[in-house]
Kinemage of the C-alpha trace (Angstrom):
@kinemage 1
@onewidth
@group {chain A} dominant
@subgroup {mainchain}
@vectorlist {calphas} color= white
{ca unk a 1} P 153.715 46.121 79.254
{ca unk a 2} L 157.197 45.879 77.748
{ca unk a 3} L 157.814 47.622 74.262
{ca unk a 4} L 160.868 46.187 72.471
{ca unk a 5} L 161.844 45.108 68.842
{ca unk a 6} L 164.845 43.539 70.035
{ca unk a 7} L 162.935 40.028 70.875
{ca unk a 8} L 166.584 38.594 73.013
{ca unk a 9} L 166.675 42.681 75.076
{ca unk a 10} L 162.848 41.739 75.724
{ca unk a 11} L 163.471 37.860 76.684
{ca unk a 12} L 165.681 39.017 79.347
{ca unk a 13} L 163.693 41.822 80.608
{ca unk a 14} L 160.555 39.665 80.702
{ca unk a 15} L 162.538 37.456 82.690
{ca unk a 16} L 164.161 39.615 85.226
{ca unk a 17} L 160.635 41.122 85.518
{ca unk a 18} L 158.983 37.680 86.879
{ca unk a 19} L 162.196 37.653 89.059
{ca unk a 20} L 160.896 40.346 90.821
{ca unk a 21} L 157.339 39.268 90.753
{ca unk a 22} L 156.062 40.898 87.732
{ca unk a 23} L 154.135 40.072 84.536
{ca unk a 24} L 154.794 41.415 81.659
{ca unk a 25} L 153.286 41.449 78.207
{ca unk a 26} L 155.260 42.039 75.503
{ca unk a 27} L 154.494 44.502 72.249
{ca unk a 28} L 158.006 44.671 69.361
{ca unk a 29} L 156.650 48.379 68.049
{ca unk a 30} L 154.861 51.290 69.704
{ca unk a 31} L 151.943 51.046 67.377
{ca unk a 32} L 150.840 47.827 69.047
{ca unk a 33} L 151.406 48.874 72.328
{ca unk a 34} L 149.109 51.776 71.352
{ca unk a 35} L 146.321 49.726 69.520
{ca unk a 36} L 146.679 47.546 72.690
{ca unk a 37} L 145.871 50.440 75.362
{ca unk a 38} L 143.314 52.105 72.249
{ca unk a 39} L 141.568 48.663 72.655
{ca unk a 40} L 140.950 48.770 76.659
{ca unk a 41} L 144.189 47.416 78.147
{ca unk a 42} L 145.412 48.387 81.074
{ca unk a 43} L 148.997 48.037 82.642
{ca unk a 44} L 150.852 49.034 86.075
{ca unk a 45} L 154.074 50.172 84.216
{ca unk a 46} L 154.499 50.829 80.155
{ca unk a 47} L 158.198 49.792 79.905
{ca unk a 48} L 159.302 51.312 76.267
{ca unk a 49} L 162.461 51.100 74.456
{ca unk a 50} L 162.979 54.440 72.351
{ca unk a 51} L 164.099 53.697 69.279
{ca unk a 52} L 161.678 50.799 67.000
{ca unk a 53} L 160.586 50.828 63.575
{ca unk a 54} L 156.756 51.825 62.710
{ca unk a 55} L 155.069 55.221 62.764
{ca unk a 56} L 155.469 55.324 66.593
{ca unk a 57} L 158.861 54.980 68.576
{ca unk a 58} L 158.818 54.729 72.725
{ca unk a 59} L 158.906 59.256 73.120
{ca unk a 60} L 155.841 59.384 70.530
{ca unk a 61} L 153.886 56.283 72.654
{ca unk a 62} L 155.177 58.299 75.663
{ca unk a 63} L 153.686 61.743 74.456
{ca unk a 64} L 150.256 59.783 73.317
{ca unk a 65} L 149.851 58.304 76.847
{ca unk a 66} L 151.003 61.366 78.627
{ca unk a 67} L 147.729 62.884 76.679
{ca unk a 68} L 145.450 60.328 76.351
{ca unk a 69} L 146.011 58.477 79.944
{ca unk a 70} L 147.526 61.038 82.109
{ca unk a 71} L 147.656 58.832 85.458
{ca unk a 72} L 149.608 55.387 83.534
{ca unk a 73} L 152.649 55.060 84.512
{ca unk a 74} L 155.680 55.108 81.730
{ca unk a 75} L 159.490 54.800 81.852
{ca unk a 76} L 161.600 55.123 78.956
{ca unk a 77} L 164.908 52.843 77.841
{ca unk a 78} L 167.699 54.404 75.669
{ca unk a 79} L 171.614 53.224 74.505
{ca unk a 80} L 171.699 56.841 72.576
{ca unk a 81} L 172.533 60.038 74.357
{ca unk a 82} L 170.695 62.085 71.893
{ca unk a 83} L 167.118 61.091 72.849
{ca unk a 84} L 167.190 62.122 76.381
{ca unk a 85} L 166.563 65.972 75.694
{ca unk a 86} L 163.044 65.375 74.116
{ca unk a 87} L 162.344 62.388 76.185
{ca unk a 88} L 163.367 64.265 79.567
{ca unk a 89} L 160.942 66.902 78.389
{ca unk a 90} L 158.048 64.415 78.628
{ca unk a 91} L 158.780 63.715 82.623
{ca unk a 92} L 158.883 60.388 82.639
{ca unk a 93} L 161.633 58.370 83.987
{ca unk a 94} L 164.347 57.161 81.728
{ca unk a 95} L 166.481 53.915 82.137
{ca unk a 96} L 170.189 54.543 80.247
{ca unk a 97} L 170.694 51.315 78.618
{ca unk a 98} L 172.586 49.127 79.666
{ca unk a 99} L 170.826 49.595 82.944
{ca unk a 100} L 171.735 48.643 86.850
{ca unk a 101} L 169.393 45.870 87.851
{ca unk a 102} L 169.123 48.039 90.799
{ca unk a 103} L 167.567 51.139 89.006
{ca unk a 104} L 164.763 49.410 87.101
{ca unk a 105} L 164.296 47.394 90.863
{ca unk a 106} L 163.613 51.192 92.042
{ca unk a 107} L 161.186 52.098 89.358
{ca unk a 108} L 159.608 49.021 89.608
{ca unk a 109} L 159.031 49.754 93.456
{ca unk a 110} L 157.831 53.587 91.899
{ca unk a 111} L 154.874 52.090 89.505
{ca unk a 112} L 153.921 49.222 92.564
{ca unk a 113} L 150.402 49.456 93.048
{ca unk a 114} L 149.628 49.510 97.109
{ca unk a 115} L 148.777 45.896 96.771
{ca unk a 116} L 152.025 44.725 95.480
């Protein structure tokens, strides 16, 4: 699942994603990505931008997964330099935006499940 308000950021993403062989279904704000998993859904990789409007941003869906699905794996995007201390905290993997293709080929290699 890919969480991003900026619709273009997640356009690209989605696309470089099926490069690489992946699906990806996207949610713009944290609070659907969390009614989404509340309602059953499940996901190899939770791919969040940090900072979107609603009552949840990508470190607050990060902290609610952490706690309510322990074994999902999450990464984390950022542009600002000031979220990494919280989200680092967290220990989940964080992508510095703009990102090398490269590192989010190596996470993506990270979440694989053994039949990928």
């Amino acid at each position: 699942m890919l969480v991003e308000d900026n619709e273009e950021v997640a356009a690209g993403l989605s696309a470089v994603l099926e490069v690489f062989g992946w699906q990806s279904r996207h949610e713009l704000t944290g609070d659907a990505a969390l009614e989404l998993l509340d309602d059953g859904a499940t996901f190899d990789l939770i791919l969040s931008d940090i900072q979107m409007p609603g009552v949840n941003n990508g470190i607050d869906v990060a902290e609610k997964v952490r706690r309510m699905w322990p074994k999902q794996a999450i990464a984390l995007m950022t542009g600002y330099a000031d979220e990494f201390e919280r989200a680092t905290s967290i220990g989940v993997t964080i992508l510095s935006k703009p990102f090398n293709i490269d590192d989010l080929q190596a996470l993506l290699h990270s979440a694989a499940p053994a039949t990928r």
